[in-house]
C-alpha positions as CSV (number, residue, x, y, z in Angstrom):
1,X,-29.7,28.7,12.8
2,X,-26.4,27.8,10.5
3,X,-24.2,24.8,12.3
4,X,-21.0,26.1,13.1
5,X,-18.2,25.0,11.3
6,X,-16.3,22.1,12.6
7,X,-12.6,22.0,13.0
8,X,-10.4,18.7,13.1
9,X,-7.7,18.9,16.9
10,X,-5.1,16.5,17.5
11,X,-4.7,15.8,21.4
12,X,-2.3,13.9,22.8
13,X,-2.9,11.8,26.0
14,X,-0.7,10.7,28.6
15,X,-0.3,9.9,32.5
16,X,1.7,7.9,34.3
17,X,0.2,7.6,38.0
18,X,-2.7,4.7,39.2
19,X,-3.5,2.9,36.5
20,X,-3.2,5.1,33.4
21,X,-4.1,2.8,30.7
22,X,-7.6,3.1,32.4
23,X,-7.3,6.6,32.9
24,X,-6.5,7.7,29.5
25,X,-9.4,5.2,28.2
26,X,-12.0,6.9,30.6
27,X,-10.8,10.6,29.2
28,X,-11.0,9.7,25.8
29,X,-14.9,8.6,26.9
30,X,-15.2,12.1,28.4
31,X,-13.8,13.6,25.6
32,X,-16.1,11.4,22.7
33,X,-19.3,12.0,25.6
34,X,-19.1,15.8,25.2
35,X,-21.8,17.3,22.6
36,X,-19.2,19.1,20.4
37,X,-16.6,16.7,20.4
38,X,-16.8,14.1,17.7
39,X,-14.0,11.4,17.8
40,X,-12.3,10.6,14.2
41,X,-9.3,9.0,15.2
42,X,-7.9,7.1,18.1
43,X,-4.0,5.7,17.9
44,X,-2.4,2.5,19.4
45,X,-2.0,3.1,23.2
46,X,2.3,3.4,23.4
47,X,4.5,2.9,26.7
48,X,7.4,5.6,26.9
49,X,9.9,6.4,29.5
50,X,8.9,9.3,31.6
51,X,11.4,12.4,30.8
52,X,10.4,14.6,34.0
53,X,12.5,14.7,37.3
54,X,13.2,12.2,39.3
55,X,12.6,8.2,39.3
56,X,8.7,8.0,37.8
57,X,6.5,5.4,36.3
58,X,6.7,4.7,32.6
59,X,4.0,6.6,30.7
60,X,1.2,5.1,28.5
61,X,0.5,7.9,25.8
62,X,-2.1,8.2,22.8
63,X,-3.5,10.7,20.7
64,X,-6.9,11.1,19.5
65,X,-8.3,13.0,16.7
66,X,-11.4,15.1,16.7
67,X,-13.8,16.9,14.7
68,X,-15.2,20.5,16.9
69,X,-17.0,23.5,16.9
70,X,-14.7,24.7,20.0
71,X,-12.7,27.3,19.6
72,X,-9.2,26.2,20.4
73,X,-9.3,28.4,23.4
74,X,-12.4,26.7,24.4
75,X,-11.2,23.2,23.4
76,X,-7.8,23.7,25.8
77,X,-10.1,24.9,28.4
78,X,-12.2,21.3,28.1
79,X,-9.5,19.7,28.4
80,X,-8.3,21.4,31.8
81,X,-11.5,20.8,32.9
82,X,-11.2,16.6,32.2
83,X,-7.4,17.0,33.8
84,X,-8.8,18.1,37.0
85,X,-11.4,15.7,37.5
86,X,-8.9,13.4,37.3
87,X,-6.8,14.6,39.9
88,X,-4.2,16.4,37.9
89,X,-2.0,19.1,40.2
90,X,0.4,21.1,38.8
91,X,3.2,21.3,41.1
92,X,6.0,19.9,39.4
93,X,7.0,20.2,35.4
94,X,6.9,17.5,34.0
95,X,6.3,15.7,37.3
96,X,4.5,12.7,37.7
97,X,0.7,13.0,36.6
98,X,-2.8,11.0,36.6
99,X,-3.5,12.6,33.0
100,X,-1.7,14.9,31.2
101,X,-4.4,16.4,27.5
102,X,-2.1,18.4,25.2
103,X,-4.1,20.7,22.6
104,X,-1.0,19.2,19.7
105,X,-2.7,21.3,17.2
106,X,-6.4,22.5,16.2
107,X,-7.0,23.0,12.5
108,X,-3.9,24.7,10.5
109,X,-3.6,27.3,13.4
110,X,-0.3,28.7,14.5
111,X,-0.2,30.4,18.2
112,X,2.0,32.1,20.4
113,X,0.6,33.1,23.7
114,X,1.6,32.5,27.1
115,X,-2.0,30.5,27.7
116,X,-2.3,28.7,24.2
117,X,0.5,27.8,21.6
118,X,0.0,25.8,18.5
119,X,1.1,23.9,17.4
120,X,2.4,22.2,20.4
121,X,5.4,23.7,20.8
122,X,7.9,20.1,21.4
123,X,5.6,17.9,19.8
124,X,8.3,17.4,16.5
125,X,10.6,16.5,19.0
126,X,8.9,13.3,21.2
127,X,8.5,9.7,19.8
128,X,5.6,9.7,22.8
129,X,3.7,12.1,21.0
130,X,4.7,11.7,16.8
131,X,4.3,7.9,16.9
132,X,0.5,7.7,18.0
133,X,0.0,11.2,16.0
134,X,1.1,9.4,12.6
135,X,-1.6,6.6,13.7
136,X,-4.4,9.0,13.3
137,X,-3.0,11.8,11.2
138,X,-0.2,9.6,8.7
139,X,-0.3,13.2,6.4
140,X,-0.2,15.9,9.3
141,X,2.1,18.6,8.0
142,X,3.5,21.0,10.9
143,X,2.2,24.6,9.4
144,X,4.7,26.7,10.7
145,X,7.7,24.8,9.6
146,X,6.1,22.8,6.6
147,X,7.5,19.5,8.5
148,X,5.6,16.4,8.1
149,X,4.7,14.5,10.9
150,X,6.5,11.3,9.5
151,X,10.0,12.9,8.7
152,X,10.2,14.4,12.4
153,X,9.6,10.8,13.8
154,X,12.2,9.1,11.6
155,X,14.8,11.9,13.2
156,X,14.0,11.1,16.7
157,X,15.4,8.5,19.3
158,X,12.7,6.3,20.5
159,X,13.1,6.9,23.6
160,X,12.2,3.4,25.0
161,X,8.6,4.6,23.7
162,X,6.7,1.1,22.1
163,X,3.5,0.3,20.9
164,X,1.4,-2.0,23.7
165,X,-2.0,-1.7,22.3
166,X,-3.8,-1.4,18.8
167,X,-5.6,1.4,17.9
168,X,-9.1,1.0,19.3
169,X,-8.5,-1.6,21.2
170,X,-7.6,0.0,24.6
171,X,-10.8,2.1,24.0
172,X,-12.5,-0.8,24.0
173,X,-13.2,-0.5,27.8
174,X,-14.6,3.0,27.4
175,X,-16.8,2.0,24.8
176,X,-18.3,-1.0,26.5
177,X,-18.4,1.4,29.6
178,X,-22.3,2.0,28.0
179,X,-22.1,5.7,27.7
180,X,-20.2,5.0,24.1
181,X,-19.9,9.0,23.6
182,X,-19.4,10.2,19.7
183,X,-17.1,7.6,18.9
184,X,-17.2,6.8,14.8
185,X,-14.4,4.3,13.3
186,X,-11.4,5.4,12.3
187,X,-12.4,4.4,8.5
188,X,-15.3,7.0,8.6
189,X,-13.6,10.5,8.2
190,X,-17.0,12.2,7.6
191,X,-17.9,13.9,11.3
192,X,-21.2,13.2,12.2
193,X,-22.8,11.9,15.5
194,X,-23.6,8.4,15.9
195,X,-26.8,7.3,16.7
């Protein structure tokens, strides 16, 4: 039987309720312990303002990058799945959250459907979510507008976003957790499962 071909995701991370450093940390575990998720790339954990209604906590946001077989339909699904077992409701837009996984883009696929849209469709436009992308993904290129990545963040107010942890390093937790997942250093760009 012929592998199926593996196509590199960008997904952002965020949350802002219990203690969300931790929270982001253990989804990034769920998301490297899954057997068609392998993770490439994991950004510096950043704290942003929240921009939802009402007084919130501050966010912590990150994005990871990942090598999959998933389709993106299948990978958003995943992700929904990891949401809810960590409490996340959706009552409120942009309301308050546990955890918050945002499919940001999956290969160079563009999308426009109620259920899926790629890339992400205000991604270009939040410091939360272009600042830790540029960590893992310095070159990304949006493929529908031919923007990259690095332009878009030069253009847009920070936000009170800032960086409180090195790449890695606030995976550390997760990876000491014991069940380590597919987790191969961000200088290794070959996917591949580690042993």
């Amino acid at each position: 039987m012929r592998p199926r071909e593996r196509v590199e995701a960008l997904i952002a991370l965020g949350g802002n309720l219990g203690d969300p450093a931790a929270t982001l940390a253990a989804a990034a575990r769920r998301l490297a312990a899954h057997p068609d998720i392998d993770l490439l790339g994991c950004s510096a954990l950043y704290r942003s303002r929240a921009v939802g209604p009402g007084a919130q906590p501050d966010y912590r946001n990150a994005v990871v990058r990942v090598a999959t077989p998933l389709s993106a339909e299948a990978l958003l699904a995943l992700l929904h799945r990891i949401e809810s077992a960590f409490g996340r409701q959706r009552r409120i837009r942009w309301g308050a959250r546990t955890l918050d996984l945002d499919l940001l883009a999956w290969g160079g696929r563009c999308c426009d459907r109620p259920e899926l849209r790629l890339p992400h469709p205000r991604m270009m436009e939040r410091p939360f979510v272009l600042w830790p992308l540029l960590d893992v993904a310095p070159g990304w290129i949006h493929p529908r507008s031919g923007i990259p990545a690095a332009e878009a963040a030069s253009r847009v107010d920070e936000g009170g976003c800032r960086r409180v942890a090195p790449p890695w390093r606030w995976m550390a937790q997760a990876e000491n957790a014991g069940d380590g997942g597919h987790i191969l250093p961000d200088r290794d760009r070959t996917p591949r499962k580690t042993p």
